[in-house]
Structure formats: structure tokens, C-alpha cells
SEDOTI-178819 format. One line per field, with one value per residue (C-alpha): y, x, z; residue in three letters; residue number from 1. Coordinates in Angstrom, 3 decimals, m for minus. Layout:
REM residues N
yy: c(Y,...)
xx: c(X,...)
zz: c(Z,...)
rest: c(ALA,...)
nr: c(NUM,...)
***
This chain:
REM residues 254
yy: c(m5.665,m5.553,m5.168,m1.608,m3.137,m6.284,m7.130,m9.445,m10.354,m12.568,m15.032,m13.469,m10.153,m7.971,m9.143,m9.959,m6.995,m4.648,m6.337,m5.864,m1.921,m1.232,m3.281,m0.341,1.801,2.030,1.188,m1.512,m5.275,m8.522,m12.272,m13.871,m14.660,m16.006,m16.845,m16.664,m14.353,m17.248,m18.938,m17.399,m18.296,m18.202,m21.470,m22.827,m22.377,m24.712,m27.379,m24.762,m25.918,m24.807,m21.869,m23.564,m25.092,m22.277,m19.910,m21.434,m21.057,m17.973,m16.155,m18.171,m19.647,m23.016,m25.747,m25.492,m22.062,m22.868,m23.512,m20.779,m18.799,m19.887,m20.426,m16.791,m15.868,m12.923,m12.110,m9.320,m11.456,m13.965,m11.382,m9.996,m13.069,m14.181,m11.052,m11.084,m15.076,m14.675,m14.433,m13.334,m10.013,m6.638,m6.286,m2.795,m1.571,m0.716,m1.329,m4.607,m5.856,m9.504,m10.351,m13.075,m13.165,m15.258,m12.767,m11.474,m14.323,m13.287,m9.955,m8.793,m11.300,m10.766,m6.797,m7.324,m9.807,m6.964,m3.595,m2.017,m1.036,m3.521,m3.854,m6.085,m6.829,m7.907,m8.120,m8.926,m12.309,m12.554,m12.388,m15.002,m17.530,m17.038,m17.426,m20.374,m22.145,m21.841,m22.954,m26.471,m26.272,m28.023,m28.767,m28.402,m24.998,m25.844,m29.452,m27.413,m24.127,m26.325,m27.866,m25.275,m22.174,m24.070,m24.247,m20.871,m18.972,m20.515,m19.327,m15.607,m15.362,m15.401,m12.772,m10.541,m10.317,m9.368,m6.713,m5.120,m4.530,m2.620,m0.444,0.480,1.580,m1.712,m2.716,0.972,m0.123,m1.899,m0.214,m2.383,m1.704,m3.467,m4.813,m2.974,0.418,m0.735,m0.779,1.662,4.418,4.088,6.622,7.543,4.648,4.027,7.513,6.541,3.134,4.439,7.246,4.493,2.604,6.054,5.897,8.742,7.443,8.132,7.520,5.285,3.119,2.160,0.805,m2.715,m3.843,m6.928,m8.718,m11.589,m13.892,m15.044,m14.880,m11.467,m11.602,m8.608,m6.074,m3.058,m2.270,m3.039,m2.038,m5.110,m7.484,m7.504,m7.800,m10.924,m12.813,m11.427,m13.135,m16.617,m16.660,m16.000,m13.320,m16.115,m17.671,m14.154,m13.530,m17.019,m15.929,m12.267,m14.541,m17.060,m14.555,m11.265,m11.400,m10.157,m6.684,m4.969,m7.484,m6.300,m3.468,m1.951)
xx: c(m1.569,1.650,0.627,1.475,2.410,2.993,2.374,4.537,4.841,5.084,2.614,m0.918,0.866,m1.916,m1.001,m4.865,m5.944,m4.404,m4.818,m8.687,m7.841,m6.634,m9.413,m11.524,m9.901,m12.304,m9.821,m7.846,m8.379,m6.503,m6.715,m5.820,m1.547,0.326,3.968,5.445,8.287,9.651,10.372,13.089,10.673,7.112,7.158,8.417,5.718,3.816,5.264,5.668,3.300,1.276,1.103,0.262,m2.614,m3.850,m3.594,m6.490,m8.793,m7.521,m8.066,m10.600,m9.731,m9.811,m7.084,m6.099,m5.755,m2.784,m1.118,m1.684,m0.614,2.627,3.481,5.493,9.033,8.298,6.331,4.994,3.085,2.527,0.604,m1.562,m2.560,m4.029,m5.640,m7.327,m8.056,m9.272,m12.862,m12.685,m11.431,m13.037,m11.627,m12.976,m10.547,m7.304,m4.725,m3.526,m1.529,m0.078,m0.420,1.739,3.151,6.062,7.910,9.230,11.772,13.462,12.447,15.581,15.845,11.844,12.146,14.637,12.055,9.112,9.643,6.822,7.209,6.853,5.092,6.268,4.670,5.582,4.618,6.036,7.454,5.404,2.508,3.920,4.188,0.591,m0.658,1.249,0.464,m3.348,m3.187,m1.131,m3.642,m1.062,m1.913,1.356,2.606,6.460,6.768,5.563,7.924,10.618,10.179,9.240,11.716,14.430,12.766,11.011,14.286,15.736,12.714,12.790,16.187,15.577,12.807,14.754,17.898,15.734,13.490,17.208,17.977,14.948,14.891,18.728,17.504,19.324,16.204,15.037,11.730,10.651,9.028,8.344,5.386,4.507,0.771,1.131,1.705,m1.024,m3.628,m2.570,m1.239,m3.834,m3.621,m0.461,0.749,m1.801,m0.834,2.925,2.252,m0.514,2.003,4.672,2.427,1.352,m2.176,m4.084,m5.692,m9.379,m10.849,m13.714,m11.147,m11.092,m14.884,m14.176,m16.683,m17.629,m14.796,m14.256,m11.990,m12.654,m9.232,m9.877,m11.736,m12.977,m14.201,m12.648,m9.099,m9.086,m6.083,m6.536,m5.333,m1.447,m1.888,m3.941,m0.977,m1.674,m4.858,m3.098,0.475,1.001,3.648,6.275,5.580,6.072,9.549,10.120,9.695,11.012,14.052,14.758,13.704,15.770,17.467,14.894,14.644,13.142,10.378,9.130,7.031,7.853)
zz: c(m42.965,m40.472,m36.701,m35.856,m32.600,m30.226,m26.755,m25.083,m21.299,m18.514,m18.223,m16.562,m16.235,m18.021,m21.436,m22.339,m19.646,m21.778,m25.341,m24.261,m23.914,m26.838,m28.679,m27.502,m29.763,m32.776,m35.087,m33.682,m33.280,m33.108,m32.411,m29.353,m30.073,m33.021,m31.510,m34.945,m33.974,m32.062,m35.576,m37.522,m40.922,m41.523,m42.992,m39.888,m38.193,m39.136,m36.610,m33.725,m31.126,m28.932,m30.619,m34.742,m33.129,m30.970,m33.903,m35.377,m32.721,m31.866,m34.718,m35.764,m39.308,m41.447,m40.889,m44.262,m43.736,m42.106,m44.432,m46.723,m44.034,m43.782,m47.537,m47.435,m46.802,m44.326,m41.466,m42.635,m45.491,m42.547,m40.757,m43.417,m44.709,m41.238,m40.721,m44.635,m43.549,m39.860,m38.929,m35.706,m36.617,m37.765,m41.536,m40.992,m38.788,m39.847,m37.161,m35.675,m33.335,m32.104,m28.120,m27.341,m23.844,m24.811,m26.680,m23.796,m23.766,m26.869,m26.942,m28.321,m31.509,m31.982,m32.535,m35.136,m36.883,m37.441,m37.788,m34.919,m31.519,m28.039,m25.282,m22.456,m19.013,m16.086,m11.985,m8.493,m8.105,m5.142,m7.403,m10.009,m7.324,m5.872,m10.037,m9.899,m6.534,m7.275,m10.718,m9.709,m6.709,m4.332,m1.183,0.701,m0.478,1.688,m0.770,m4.053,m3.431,m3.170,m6.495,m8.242,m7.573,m9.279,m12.446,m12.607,m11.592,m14.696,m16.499,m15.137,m15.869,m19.451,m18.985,m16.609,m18.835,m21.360,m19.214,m18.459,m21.674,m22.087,m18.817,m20.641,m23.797,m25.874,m27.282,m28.714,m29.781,m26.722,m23.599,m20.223,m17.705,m14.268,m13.465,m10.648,m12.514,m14.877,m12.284,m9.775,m12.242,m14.524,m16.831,m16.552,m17.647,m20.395,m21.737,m21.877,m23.626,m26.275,m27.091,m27.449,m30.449,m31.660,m30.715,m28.542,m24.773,m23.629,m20.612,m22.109,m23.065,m19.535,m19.713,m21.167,m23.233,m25.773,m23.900,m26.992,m24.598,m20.943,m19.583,m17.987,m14.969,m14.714,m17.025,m15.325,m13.887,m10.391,m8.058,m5.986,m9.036,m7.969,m4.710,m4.297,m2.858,0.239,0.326,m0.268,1.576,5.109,6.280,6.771,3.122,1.209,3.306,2.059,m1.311,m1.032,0.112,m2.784,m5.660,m3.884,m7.367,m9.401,m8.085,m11.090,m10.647,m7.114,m6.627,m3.455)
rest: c(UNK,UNK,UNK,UNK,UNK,UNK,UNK,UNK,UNK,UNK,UNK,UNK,UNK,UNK,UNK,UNK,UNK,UNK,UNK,UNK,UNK,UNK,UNK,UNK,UNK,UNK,UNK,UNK,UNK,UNK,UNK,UNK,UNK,UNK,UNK,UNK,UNK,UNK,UNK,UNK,UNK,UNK,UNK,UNK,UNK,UNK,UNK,UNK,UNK,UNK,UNK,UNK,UNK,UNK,UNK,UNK,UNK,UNK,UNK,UNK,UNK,UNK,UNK,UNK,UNK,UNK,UNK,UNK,UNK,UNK,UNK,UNK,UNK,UNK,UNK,UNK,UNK,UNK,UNK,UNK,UNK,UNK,UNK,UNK,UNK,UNK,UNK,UNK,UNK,UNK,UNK,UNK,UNK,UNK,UNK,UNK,UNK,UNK,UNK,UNK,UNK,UNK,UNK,UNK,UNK,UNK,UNK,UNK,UNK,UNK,UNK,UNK,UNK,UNK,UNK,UNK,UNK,UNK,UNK,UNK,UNK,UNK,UNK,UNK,UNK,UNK,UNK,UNK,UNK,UNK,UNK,UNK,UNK,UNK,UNK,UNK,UNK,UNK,UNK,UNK,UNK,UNK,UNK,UNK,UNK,UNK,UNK,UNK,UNK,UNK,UNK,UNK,UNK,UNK,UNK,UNK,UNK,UNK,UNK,UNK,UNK,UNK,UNK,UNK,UNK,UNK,UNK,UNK,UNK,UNK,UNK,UNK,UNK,UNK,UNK,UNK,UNK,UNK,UNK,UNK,UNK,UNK,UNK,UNK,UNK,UNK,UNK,UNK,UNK,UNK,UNK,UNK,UNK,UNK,UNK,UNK,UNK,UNK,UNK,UNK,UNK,UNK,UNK,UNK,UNK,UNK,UNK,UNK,UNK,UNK,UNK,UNK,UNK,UNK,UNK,UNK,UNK,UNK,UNK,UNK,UNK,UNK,UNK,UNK,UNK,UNK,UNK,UNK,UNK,UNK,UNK,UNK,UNK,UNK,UNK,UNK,UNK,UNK,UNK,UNK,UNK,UNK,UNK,UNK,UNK,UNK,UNK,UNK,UNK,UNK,UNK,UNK,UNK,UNK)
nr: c(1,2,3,4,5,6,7,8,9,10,11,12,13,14,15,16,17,18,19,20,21,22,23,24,25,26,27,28,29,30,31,32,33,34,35,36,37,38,39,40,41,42,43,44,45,46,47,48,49,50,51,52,53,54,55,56,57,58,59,60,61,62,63,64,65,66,67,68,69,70,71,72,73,74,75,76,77,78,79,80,81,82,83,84,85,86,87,88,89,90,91,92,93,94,95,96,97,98,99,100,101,102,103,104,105,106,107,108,109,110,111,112,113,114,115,116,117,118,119,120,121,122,123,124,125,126,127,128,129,130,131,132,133,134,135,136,137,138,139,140,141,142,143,144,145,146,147,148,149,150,151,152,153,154,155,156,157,158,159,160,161,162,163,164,165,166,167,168,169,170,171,172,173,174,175,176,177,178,179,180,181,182,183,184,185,186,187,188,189,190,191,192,193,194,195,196,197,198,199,200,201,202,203,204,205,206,207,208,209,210,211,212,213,214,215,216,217,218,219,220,221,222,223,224,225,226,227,228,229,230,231,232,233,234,235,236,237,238,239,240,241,242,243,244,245,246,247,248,249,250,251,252,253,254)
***
């Protein structure tokens, strides 16, 4: 089995939010991420870390396993012999998809690698920097921007070359959504991205239930989720950072 689709994204941009979703649907499941389409062969893999290592935990399946898995010349024997070997999975369903966030960094090379349609997240750059500043829990937020903007503009670079090839229609198979359009414009934009993997939206989808990871944090859509910036920065701090990331305008929700 091939994943019918694949959701990609910034890092804590909804990815898992929305990978929880669609595991609603009755007949549609998945592990936690694979990261194989960073690998131009399956049977590289094998050495591709953190992902090789995560794989087994997160779709729950023997070391040896491994192996197995990756003894194939294409992905899409790659994926179906980690979904017939994975035990975290419901073999009775019958559609699967791959969440891995870092797709979104090769977006274009990874849709020519599997032949499904993409989903790629992102959310405001003032956003990204308040996920960031609480995870390195600095104490001095002036020292730590100053360190870090250097390295992370390098990083969304990557991502927002690849995000505006998308919004132009170069990567045909690939359809990009904001956080902030994922919690405000709920159904709107749940309707526009089921259509885009050819499944049909309903409301109860909405009520997450038998969450099977902890990284969400709630089990409900909440429209305070992109905005919890404001609730860290001051005013001068988020001109600071409207400042130095001005470049990335598809980024901001305004």
C-alpha cells in the first residue's frame, strides 16, 4: 500500500494537528513520519538519521524490520512493506498517508519521488520565533534573537522558495495552508484540503479522539493556537521580529 497522500510542513505548524484529523476518517491511518523521500533510494535509508531510528518507534516495528524495509528499489514497495510490518497501524483500513514535516524543504524533488498529492503547512514567523524561544528556554530573549535569526533565515529560505512555487502552481500536486487558516477557517479550509487528497470532510472529524501521539496539546482546534506569541513577546520584541523577517511575507498572517 502507497500513501494516497503526504503531509509536510514547517516544524509545529499543524503537521500532527491535522495528521490527527484525518485519522478520524474511518478508513485512514498512518504512523508518526518516515522521511524517506529525503533519500533518493529506499535502501539509503537505512543510515538517514533521525528519521531511520524514529521510524521504528514511530510506526512501531522490529529493528530488523528495518531492514527488510529497505531491501526494495522503490518507495512505493518501501511504503507497503512498513505498513504490512507496522504494529501501530489499523491493517483494516485502507488508506495511508506519510506526515513528515520536513518535506517541505524539498518539496519539489519529493513530489516527483511518489506519485500522490501534498500537503504543506506553515504559520507567522512571529509564531516560529515564540515556538522557538520557549523551547531553548533562554533567558535573555535580545542575546538569543541575535543568534538565532541568522541561522533560521537560512533555514526559511529553503522553505519559502519552496512554498512559492506552490502558491504559483509549479509544483501541481502540492497545495499550502497557514495554521492560522487551519484554526480560524475551519472548515473551509478542511474542505479545500480533503478535496485535494480526494477524501469527503465531516464535522465529527473535528472531535479528536484516541489521540495515539502526545504532541498535540489539545484535542480540539482552538483559534488561540497561532496567536500565542502575543502572550510571550512584548510590542517592541514582535516589531523586532516583524523587522528582521519582513522578507517572508507569505509567512505572516495579517
Amino acid at each position: 500500500m502507497k500513501p494516497s497522500f503526504v503531509i509536510c510542513g514547517i516544524e509545529h505548524s499543524g503537521t500532527t494537528l491535522l495528521s490527527d484529523i484525518f485519522r478520524q476518517v474511518p478508513t485512514i491511518d498512518s504512523g508518526f513520519e518516515t522521511g524517506v523521500l529525503l533519500v533518493n533510494s529506499p535502501r539509503e535509508f537505512r543510515t538517514l538519521e533521525p528519521f531511520a531510528t524514529n521510524l521504528i518507534s514511530g510506526w512501531r516495528i522490529k529493528e530488523s524490520d528495518l531492514d527488510t524495509i529497505c531491501d526494495c528499489d522503490t518507495f512505493d514497495e518501501f511504503y507497503d512493506r512498513l505498513w504490512q510490518l507496522s504494529t501501530v497501524v489499523d491493517h483494516n483500513k485502507t488508506i495511508m498517508f506519510d506526515k513528515t514535516p520536513r518535506y517541505f524543504s524539498a518539496l519539489n524533488s519529493c513530489t516527483k519521488k511518489i506519485d500522490c498529492p501534498f500537503i504543506a503547512t506553515y504559520k507567522d514567523p512571529r509564531a516560529i520565533v515564540a515556538s522557538d524561544f520557549r523551547r531553548d528556554k533562554a533567558d535573555n530573549f535580545s542575546t538569543w534573537f541575535e543568534s538565532y535569526v541568522p541561522k533560521k533565515k537560512r533555514y526559511l529560505r529553503i522553505i519559502y522558495a519552496q512554498l512559492e512555487q506552490t502558491v504559483q502552481g509549479h509544483i501541481p500536486n502540492a497545495i499550502a495552508t497557514s495554521l492560522e487558516s487551519l484554526c480560524l477557517d475551519t472548515r473551509q479550509t478542511l474542505e479545500k484540503l480533503f478535496a485535494h487528497v480526494g477524501a469527503e470532510f465531516d464535522l465529527s472529524y473535528l472531535l479528536l479522539k484516541n489521540l495515539r501521539y502526545q504532541h498535540t496539546k489539545l484535542p480540539y482546534i482552538s483559534s488561540n493556537i497561532p496567536f500565542q506569541y502575543l502572550e510571550v513577546f512584548n510590542k517592541a520584541q514582535i516589531r523586532q521580529i516583524e523587522k528582521r523577517f519582513e522578507e517572508f511575507e507569505l509567512f505572516f498572517y495579517r
